[in-house]
C-alpha positions as CSV (number, residue, x, y, z in Angstrom):
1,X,16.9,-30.0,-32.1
2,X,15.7,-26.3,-32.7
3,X,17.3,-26.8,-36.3
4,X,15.2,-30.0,-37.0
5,X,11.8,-28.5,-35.6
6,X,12.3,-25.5,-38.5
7,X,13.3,-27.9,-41.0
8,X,10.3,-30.0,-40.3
9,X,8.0,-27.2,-40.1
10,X,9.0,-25.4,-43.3
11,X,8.6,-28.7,-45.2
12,X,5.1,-28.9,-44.2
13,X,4.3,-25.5,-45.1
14,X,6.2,-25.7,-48.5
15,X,4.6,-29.0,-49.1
16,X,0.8,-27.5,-47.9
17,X,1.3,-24.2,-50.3
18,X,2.8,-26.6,-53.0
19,X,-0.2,-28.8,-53.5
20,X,-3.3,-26.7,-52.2
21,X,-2.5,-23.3,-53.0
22,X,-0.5,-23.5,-56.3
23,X,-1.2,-24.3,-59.6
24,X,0.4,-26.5,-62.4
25,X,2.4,-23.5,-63.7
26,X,4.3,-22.8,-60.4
27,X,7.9,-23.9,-60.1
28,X,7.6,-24.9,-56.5
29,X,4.2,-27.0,-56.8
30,X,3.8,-30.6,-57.1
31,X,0.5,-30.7,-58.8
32,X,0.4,-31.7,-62.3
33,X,-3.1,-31.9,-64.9
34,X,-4.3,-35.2,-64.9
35,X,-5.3,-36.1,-68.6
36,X,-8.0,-38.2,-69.9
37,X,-8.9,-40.0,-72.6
38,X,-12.4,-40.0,-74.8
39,X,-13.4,-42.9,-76.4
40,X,-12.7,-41.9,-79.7
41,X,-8.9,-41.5,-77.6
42,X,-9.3,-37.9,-78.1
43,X,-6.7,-36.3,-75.0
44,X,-8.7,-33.5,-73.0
45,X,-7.8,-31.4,-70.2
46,X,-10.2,-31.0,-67.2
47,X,-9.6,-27.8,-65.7
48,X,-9.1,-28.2,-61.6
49,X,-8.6,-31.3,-61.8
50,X,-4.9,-31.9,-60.3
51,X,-3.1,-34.4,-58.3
52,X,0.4,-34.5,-56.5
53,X,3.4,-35.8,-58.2
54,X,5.5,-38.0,-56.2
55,X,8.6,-37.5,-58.0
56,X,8.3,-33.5,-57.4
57,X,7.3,-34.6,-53.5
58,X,10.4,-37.3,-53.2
59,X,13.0,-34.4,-55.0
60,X,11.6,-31.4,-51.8
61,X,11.8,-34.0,-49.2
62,X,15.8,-34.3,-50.3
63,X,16.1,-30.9,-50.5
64,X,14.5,-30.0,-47.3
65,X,16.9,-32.9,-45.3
66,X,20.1,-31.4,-47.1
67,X,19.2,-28.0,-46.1
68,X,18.7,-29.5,-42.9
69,X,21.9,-31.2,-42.6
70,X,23.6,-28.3,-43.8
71,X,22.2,-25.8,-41.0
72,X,22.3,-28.3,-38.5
73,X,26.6,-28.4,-39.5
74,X,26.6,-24.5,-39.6
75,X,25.0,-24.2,-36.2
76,X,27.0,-26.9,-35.0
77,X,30.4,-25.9,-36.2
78,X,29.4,-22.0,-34.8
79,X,29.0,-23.4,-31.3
80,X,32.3,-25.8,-31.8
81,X,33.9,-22.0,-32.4
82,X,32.7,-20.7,-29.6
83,X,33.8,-23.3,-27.2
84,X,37.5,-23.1,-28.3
C-alpha cells in the first residue's frame, strides 16, 4: 500500500512541475506551443501560450505504473526473503 501512496504521489508532483512550472524546452514537460494561423495563413508563435499534450501525459502515466509495479515486486520479493 506504502509503495502505491509514493507512486501516486510522485506522479502528481511530476505531473504538477511538468505542466505549471516547465517550459516547452524541458524533457520532462508536457506543454507544447500552440500555433496559430493569420489570415493571410502566416504561422506565429504566441509566447506563454502553452497547453498539455496528452500523448506526453498518457507515456508518464505508463511509466509511473511500471515503476510502480516494479517497486511494488522488489518490496515484495524482499519481504518473501525475509520470511524464508
Amino acid at each position: 500500500m506504502g509503495v502505491f501512496i509514493f507512486t501516486f504521489f510522485s506522479f502528481l508532483i511530476w505531473l504538477y512541475l511538468a505542466s505549471n512550472h516547465s517550459t516547452p524546452d524541458d524533457w520532462w514537460t508536457v506543454k507544447y506551443v500552440k500555433e496559430t494561423y493569420t489570415v493571410d495563413n502566416e504561422v506565429k508563435m504566441i509566447p506563454h501560450h502553452f497547453s498539455t499534450s496528452l500523448l506526453k501525459v498518457i507515456i508518464g502515466t505508463g511509466i509511473f505504473i511500471l515503476l510502480g509495479t516494479l517497486l511494488s515486486f522488489f518490496v515484495i520479493n524482499r519481504k518473501q526473503r525475509r520470511l524464508d
